[in-house]
N, C-alpha and C positions, 0 to 999 in steps of 0.2 A: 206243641210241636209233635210233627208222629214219629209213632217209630222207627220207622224206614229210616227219618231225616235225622235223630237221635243217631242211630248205627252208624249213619255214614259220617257221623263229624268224629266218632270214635279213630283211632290210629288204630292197626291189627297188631298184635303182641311183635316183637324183634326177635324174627327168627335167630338162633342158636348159631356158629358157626360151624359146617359142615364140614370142610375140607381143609379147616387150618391145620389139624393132625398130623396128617398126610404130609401138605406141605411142610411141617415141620422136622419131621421122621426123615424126611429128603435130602433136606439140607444137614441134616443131622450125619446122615452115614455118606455126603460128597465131604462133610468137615471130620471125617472120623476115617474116611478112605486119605486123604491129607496128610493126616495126622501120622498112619500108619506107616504111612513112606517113607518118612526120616527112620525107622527102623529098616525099612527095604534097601533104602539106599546104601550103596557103598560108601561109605567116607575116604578112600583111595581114590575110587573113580570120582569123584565129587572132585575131590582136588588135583586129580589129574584134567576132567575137563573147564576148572577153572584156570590154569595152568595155559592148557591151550587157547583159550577165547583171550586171557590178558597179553599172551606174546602173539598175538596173530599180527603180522605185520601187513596184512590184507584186510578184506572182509568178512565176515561171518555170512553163512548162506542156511537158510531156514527153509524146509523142505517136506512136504507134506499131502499127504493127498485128504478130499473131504473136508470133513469136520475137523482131523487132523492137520488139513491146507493151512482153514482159518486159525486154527490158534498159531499156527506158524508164523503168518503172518501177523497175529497182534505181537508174539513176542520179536519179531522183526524192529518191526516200528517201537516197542519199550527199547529195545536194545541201542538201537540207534536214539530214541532221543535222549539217552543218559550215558554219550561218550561212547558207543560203541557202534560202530558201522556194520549195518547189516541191511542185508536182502531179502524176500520171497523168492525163491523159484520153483516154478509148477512142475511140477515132477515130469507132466507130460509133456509139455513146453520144452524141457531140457533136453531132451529126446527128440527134439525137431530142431533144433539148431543154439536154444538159448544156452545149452552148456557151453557156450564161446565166453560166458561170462563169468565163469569160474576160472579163480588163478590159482598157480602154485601155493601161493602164500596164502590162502583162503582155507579156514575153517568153516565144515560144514555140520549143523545141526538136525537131524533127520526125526521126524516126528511120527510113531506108528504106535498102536494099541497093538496090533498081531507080529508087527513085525517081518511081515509075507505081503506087503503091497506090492503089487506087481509091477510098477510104475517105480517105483522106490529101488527096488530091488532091483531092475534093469540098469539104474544111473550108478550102483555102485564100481560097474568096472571103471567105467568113464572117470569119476571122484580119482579111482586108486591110479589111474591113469597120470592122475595130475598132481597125483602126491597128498592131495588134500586130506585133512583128518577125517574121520567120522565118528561126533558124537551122536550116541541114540538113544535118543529117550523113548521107552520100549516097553510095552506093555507085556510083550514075553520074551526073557533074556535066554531061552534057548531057541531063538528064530532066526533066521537067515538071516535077517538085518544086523542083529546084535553078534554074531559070531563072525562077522565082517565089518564091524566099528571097530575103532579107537578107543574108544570110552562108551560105556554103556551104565547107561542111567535107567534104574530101574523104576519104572512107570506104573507096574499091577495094581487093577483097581480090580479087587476081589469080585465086586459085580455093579454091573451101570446101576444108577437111579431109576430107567426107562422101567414100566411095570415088567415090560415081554422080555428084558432084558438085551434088547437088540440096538438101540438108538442111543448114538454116543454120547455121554451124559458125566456121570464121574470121572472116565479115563481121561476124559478131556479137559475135563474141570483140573485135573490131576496136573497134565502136561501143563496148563497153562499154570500153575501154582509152580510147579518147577521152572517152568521158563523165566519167570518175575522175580525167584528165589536166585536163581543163573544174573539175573541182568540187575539187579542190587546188591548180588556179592564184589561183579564185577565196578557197579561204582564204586565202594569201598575200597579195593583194590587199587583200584586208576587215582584214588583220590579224588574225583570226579566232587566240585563244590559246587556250593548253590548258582555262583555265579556261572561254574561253566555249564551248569545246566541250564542258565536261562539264555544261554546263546543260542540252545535250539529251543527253544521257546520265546520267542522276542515279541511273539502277539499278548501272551496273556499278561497277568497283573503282575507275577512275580517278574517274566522275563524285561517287560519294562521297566518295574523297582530296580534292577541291575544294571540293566542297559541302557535307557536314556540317560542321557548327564544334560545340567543345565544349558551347555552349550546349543544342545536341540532344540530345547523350545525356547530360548531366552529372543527377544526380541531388539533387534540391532541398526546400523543405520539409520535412516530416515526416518523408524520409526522410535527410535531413540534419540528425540530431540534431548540437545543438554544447556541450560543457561550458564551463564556466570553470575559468579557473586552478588554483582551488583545491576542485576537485570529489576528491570521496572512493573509490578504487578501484572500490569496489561502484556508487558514480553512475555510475561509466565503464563499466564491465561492462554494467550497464543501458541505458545509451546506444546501445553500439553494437550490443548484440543489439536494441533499438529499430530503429536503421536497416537491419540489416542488410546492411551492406556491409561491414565488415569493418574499420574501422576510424569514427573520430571527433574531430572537429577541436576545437581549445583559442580560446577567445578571452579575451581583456581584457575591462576595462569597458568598453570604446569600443565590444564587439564588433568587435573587429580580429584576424585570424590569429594568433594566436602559437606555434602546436604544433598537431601533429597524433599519435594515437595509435592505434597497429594492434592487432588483435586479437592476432600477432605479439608487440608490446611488451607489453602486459598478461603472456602465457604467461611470457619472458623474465625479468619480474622478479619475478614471483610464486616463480619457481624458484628463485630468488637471498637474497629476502629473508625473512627472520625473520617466522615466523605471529606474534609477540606486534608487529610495526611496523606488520600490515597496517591497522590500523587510521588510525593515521597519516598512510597512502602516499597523497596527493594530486595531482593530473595535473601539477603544475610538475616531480615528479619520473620521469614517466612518459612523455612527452611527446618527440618528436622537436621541438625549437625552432625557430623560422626556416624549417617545410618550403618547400619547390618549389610555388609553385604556379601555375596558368593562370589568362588572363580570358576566359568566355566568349566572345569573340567570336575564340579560334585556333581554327585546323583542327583537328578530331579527329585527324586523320593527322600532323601536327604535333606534337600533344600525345604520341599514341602514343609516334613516336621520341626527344620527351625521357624519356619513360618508361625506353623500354629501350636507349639509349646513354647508357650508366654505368655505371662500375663495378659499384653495386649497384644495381640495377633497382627500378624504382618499380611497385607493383603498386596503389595508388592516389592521386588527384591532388586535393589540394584546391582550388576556382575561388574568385576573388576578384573584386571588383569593384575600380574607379578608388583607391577608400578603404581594401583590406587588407580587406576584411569579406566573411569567408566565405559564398559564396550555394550553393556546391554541392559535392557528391563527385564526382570523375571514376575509374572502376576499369578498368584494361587488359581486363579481360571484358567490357567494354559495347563497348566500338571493335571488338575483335576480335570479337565475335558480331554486328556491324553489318558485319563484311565487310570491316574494312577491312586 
């Protein structure tokens, strides 16, 4: 082999990491500007503007210009999805017509590192016009903004991340730590539980675990065929390829649950018994007696893990009403293909 082809089957040494340093040192003094705050902050104004966000009997209005806009508006959308109603408004926006949208009973959240936005600072006559609070989370509490608040929350970030010092970077990081700090206090506050948090969340996995109940995905009507007692192999066969789910529930005359039988138990005994009985074989003998079953109104997520904590897992679930009387099928494929 030559040498040339030798070198190149070589790998070149794993260069050193150059700039993790840095990046470390960054994040270091945005979690130690943080840090620092809980000493900056007032604990009176802290609980005076907690005070105000838990009695607002309106909305809360998040208000910002820049970079200062955007965090206003993430803390908007936190506030609101954990029980507390709130807005974005554009500062400029507000100023051309949208301050129609602020009411008396609205608490406003004002978001500035200088505290002299210009845009900001215009909208306060208008706020005091309507009576509205003004809390200001402020990066300098001897600024225009902050000696025309309600509550002034102090925001100093001794100096951005940015090398030049110019590009909003820790202040911002700051605000939005305090605004998440504001909208967790106030779940605590409100009592705000997991359940009423998954009301505004009813797409993801928690807010389903809460909010579906078996009623939703339980399968009912026609396609909950139900034999009786003394239905004939071939009636059952026919039943459950009817519903298609996989199985077919037993009642009495009262129509009351009495067995349920799986596609599963059919195979089972048809392997077992004698072709000259099959005639005979009627669902009292076919039948799981006594199954398991739900009332509409538990949690699918509920239902789920009776399903599968047991020894032998349940792969579908018959629902009852107050009375024993079968209204529906529940199949571990319906919950798990809804996500949960």
């Amino acid at each position: 082999m030559k040498s040339s082809e030798l070198e190149s089957n070589v790998s070149p040494p794993t260069a050193a990491p150059v700039h993790f340093a840095q990046v470390a040192d960054l994040l270091m003094l945005e979690a130690e500007t943080i840090r620092g705050a809980v000493e900056r902050l007032d604990p009176e104004e802290v609980d005076r503007a907690i005070a105000l966000l838990a009695g607002c009997e309106g909305k809360v209005i998040l208000m910002g210009v820049g970079k200062s806009g955007m965090i206003a508006h993430k803390i908007a959308a936190t506030l609101t999805s954990t029980g507390t109603a709130a807005i974005y408004l554009h500062a400029s926006d507000a100023l051309h017509g949208d301050l129609g949208i602020v009411a008396a009973k609205d608490v406003a959240i004002i978001l500035s590192n200088s505290g002299e936005t210009e845009e900001l600072i215009a909208a306060l006559p208008h706020l005091k016009r309507r009576h509205v609070p003004v809390i200001a989370v402020v990066g300098n509490v001897r600024s225009t903004l902050a000696r025309n608040a309600t509550v002034i929350l102090n925001a100093h970030a001794p100096r951005e991340a940015c090398p030049l010092g110019l590009a909003p970077t820790t202040s911002t990081t700051l605000a939005l730590a305090i605004g998440d700090a504001i909208a967790m206090t106030l779940m605590h506050v409100k009592k705000i539980s997991a359940e009423d948090f998954a009301l505004n969340h009813p797409a993801g996995r928690l807010g389903k675990r809460l909010t579906l109940h078996v009623e939703d995905l339980m399968h009912k009507g026609e396609d909950n065929p139900t034999v009786t007692i003394d239905a004939t192999w071939i009636e059952i066969i026919s039943a459950i390829g009817k519903g298609g789910l996989g199985a077919v529930t037993v009642a009495d005359t009262d129509a009351k649950l009495v067995g349920i039988i799986t596609d599963g138990d059919v195979r089972r005994i048809i392997q077992k018994i004698k072709l000259s009985d099959l005639e005979s074989l009627k669902a009292a003998e076919m039948m799981t007696p006594d199954p398991v079953a739900v009332a509409p109104e538990m949690l699918a997520y509920d239902a789920l893990k009776l399903m599968e904590n047991r020894t032998s897992q349940i792969s579908v679930l018959p629902v009852t009403d107050n009375f024993r009387r079968c209204i529906g099928l529940l199949r571990v494929h319906d919950i798990v293909r809804n996500g949960l």
